[in-house]
Biotite code that builds the C-alpha atoms (Angstrom):
import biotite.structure as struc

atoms = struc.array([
    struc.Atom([43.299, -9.286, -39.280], chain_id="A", res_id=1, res_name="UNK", atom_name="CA", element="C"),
    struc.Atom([42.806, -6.100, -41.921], chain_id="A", res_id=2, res_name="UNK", atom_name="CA", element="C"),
    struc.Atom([40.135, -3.624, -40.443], chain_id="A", res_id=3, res_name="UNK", atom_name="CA", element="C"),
    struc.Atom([37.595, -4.302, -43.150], chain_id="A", res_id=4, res_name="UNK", atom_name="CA", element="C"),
    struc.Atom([37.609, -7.725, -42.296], chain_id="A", res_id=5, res_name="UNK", atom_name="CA", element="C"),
    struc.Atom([36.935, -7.071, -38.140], chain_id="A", res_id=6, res_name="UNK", atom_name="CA", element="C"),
    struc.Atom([34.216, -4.429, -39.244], chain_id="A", res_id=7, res_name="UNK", atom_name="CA", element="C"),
    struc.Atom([32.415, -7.380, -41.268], chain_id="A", res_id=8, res_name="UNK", atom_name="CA", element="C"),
    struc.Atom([32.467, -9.789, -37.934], chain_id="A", res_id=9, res_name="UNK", atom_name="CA", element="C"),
    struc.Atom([31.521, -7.072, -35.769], chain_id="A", res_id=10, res_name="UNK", atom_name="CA", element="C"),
    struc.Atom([28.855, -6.483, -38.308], chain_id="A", res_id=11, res_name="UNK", atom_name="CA", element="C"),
    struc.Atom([27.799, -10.099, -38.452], chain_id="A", res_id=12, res_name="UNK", atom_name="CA", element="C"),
    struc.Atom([27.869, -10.804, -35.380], chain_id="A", res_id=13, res_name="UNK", atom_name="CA", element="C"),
    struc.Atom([25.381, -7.773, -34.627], chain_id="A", res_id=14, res_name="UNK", atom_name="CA", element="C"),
    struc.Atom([23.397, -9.366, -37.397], chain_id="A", res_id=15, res_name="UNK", atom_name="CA", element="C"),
    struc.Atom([23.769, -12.711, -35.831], chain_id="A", res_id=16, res_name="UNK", atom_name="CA", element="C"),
    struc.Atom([22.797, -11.659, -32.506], chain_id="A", res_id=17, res_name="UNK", atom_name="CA", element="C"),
    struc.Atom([19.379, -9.166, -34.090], chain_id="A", res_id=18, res_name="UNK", atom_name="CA", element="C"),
    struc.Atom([18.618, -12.959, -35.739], chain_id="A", res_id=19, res_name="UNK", atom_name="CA", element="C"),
    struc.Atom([18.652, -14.709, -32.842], chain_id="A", res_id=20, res_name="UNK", atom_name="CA", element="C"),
    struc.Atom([16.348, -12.024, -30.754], chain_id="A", res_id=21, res_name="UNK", atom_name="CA", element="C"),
    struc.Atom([13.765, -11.799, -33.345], chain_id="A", res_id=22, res_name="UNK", atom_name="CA", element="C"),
    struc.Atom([13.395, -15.625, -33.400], chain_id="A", res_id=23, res_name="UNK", atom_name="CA", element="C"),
    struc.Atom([13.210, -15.526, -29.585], chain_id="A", res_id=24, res_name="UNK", atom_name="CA", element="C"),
    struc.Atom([9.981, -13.081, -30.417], chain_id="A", res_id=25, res_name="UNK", atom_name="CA", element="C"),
    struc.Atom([8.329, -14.838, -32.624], chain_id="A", res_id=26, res_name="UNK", atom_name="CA", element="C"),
    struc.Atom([8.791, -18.070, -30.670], chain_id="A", res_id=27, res_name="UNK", atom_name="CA", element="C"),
    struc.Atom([7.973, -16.892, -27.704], chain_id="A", res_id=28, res_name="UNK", atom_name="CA", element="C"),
    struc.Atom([3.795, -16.070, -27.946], chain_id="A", res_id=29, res_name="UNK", atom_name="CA", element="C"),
    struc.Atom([3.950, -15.470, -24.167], chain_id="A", res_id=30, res_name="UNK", atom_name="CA", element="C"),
    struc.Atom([6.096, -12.582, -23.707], chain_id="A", res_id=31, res_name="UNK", atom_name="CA", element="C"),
    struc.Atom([4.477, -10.409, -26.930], chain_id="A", res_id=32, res_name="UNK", atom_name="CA", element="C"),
    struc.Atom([1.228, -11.890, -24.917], chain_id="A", res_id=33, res_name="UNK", atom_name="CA", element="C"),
    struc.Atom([1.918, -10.626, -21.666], chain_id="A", res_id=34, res_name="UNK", atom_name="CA", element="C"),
    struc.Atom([2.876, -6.969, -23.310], chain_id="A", res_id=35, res_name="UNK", atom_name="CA", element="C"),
    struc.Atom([-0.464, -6.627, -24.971], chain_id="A", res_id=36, res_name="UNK", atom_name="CA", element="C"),
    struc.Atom([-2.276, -7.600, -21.637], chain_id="A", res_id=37, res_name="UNK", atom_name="CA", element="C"),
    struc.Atom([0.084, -5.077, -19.736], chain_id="A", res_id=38, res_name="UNK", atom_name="CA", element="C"),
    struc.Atom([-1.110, -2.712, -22.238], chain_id="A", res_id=39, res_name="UNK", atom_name="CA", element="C"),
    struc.Atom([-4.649, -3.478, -22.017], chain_id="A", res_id=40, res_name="UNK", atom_name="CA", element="C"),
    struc.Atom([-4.828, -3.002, -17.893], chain_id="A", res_id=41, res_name="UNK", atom_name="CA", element="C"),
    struc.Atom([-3.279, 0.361, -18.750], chain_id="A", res_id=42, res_name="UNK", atom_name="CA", element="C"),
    struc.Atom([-5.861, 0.970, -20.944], chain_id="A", res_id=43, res_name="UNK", atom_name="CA", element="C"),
    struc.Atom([-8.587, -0.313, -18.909], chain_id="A", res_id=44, res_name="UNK", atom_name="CA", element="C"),
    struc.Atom([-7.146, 1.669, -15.667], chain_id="A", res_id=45, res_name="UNK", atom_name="CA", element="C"),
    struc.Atom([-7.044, 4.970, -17.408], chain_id="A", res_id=46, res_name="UNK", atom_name="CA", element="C"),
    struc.Atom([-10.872, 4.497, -18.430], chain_id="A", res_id=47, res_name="UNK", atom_name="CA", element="C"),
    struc.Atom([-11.954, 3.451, -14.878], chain_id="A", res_id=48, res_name="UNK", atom_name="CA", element="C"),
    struc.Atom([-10.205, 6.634, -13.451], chain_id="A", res_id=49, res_name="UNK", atom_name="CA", element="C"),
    struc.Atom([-12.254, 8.542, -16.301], chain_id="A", res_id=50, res_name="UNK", atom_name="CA", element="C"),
    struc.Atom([-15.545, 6.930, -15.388], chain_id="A", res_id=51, res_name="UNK", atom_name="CA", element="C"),
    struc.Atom([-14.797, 7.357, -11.767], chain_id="A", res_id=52, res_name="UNK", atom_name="CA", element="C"),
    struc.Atom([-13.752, 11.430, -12.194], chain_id="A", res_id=53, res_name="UNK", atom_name="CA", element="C"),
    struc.Atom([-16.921, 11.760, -14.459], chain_id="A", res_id=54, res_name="UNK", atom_name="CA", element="C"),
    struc.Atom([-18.970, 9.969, -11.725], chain_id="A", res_id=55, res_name="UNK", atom_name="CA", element="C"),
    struc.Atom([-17.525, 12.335, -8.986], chain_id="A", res_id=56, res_name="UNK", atom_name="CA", element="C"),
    struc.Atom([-18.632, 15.434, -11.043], chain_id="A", res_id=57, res_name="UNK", atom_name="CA", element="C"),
    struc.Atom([-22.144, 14.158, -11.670], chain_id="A", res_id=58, res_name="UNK", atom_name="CA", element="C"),
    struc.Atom([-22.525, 13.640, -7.811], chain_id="A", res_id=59, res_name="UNK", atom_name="CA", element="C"),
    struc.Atom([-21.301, 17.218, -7.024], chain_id="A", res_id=60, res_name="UNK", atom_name="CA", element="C"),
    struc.Atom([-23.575, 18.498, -9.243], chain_id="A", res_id=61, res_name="UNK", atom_name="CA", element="C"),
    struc.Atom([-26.313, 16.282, -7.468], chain_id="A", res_id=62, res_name="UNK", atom_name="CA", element="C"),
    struc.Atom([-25.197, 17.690, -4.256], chain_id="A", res_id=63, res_name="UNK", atom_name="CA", element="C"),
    struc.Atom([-25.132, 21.243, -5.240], chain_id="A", res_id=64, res_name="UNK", atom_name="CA", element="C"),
    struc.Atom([-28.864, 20.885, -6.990], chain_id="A", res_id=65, res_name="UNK", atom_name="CA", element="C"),
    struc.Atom([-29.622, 19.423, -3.146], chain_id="A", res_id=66, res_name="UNK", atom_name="CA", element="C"),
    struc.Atom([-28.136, 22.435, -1.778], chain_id="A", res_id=67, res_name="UNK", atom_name="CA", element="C"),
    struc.Atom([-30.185, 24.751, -3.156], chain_id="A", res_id=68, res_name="UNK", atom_name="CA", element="C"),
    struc.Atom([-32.993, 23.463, -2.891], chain_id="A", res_id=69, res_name="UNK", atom_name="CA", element="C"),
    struc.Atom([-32.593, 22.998, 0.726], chain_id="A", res_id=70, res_name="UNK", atom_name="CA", element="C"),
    struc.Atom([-31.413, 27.181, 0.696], chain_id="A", res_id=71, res_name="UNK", atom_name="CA", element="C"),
    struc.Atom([-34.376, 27.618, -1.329], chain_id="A", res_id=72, res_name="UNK", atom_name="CA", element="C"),
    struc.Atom([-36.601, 26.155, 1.590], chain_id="A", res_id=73, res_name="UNK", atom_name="CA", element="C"),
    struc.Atom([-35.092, 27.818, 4.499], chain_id="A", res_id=74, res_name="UNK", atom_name="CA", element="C"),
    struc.Atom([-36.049, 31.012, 3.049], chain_id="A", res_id=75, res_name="UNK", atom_name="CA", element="C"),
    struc.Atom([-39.556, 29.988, 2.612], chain_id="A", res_id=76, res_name="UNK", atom_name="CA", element="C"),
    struc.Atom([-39.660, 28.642, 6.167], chain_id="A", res_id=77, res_name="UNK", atom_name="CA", element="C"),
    struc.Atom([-37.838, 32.435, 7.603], chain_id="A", res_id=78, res_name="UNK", atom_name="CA", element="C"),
])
């Protein structure tokens, strides 16, 4: 067998195979499924970390208003 002619079965073969695992894709809903989902938790765990971070911040702000108004009492009271 010449060289061109083991290039082109290589090459088909590749072809062959690239076939085959795009029909496995398309036929297969529940993997491309299952990726978007995995996707979406990461989504959706990012945001809850955001909400939760932002909700830590507003309570230190709460406690430091608290804070000073409790300093601010003290010296009223001394």
């Amino acid at each position: 067998m010449c060289n061109r002619h083991y290039n082109q079965l290589i090459a088909s073969n590749y072809f062959h195979r690239h076939l085959l695992n795009l029909n496995s894709q398309r036929h297969n809903p529940k993997r491309q499924v299952g990726k978007q989902l995995c996707e979406v938790g990461i989504q959706t765990s990012e945001s809850i970390i955001q909400d939760l971070e932002n909700y830590v911040i507003l309570l230190q702000e709460q406690l430091n208003k608290k804070i000073s108004e409790i300093e601010d009492l003290q010296k009223h009271l001394d």
